[in-house]
N, C-alpha and C positions, 0 to 999 in steps of 0.2 A: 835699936829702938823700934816698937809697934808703930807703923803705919796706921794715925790716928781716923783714915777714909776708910780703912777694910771692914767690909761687912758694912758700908750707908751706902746712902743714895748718890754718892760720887766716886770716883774713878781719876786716876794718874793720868792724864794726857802726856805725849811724847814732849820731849823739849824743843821741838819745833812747831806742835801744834800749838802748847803753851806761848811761845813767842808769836804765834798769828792769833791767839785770843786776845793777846792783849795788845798786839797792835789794832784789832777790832774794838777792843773795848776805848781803848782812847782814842778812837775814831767815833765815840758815843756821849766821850765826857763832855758836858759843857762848860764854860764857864763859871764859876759857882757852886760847882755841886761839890757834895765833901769829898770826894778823893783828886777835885783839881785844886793846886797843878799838878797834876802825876809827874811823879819824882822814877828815879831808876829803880830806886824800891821797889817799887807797884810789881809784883809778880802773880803771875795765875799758875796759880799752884793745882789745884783740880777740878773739873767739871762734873755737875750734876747726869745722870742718866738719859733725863728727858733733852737732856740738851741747852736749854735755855736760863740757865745759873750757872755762875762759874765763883770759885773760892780764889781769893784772891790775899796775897799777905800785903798790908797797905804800907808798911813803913812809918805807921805811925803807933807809938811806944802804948799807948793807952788803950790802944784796939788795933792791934797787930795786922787779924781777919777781918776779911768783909765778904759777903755773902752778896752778889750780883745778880741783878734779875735782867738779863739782856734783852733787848728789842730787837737786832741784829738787824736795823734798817742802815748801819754804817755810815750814820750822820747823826751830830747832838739833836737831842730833842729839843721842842722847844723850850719847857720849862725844865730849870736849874738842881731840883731835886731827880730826874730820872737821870738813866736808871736808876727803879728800885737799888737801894742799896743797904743791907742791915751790916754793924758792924759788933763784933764781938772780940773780947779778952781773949779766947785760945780756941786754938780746933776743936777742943773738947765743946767747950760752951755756944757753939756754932752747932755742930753733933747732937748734942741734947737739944737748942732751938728745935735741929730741922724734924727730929724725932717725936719731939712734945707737939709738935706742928700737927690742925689737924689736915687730914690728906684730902687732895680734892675731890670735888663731887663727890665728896659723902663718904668715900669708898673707907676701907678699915686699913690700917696700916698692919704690916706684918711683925 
């Protein structure tokens, strides 16, 4: 099966770097927010290039993936919705999200 990340803007971390994202990432969830209470589910499956997004499979049937926008200050923030967090039906429709997205500062996407 194609590797639904080849050719975007994310990349396979090792499974050890995965296992320190996401103990970083629920070192971020709060209370409240939609993916608490992070379950054994919750895996980070790949991160973004620039570093600061990570793709995450939620363990929830109705939206599998979610799309993380991380702060990486390694404490919940104060309000319930941060992290950013968008949630989509499959890699694929996370893939077209980030592609349809338009690119910062203006710049053109390739």
């Amino acid at each position: 099966m194609k590797d639904p990340y080849t050719k975007t803007p994310f990349w396979r971390p090792s499974v050890a770097e995965c296992e320190a994202l996401r103990t970083h990432l629920l070192a971020e969830l709060p209370v409240g927010h939609a993916l608490w209470p992070p379950s054994d589910r919750l895996q980070v499956i790949a991160r973004d290039r620039n570093g600061d997004r990570i793709v995450v499979r939620t363990g929830i049937a109705v939206t599998p993936v979610a799309l993380v926008h991380m702060s990486w200050a390694g404490r919940p923030p104060m309000a319930p919705f941060l992290p950013e967090t968008e949630f989509y039906a499959s890699d694929e429709e996370l893939i077209a999200a980030v592609h349809d997205a338009p690119a910062p500062n203006g710049a053109r996407r390739a």
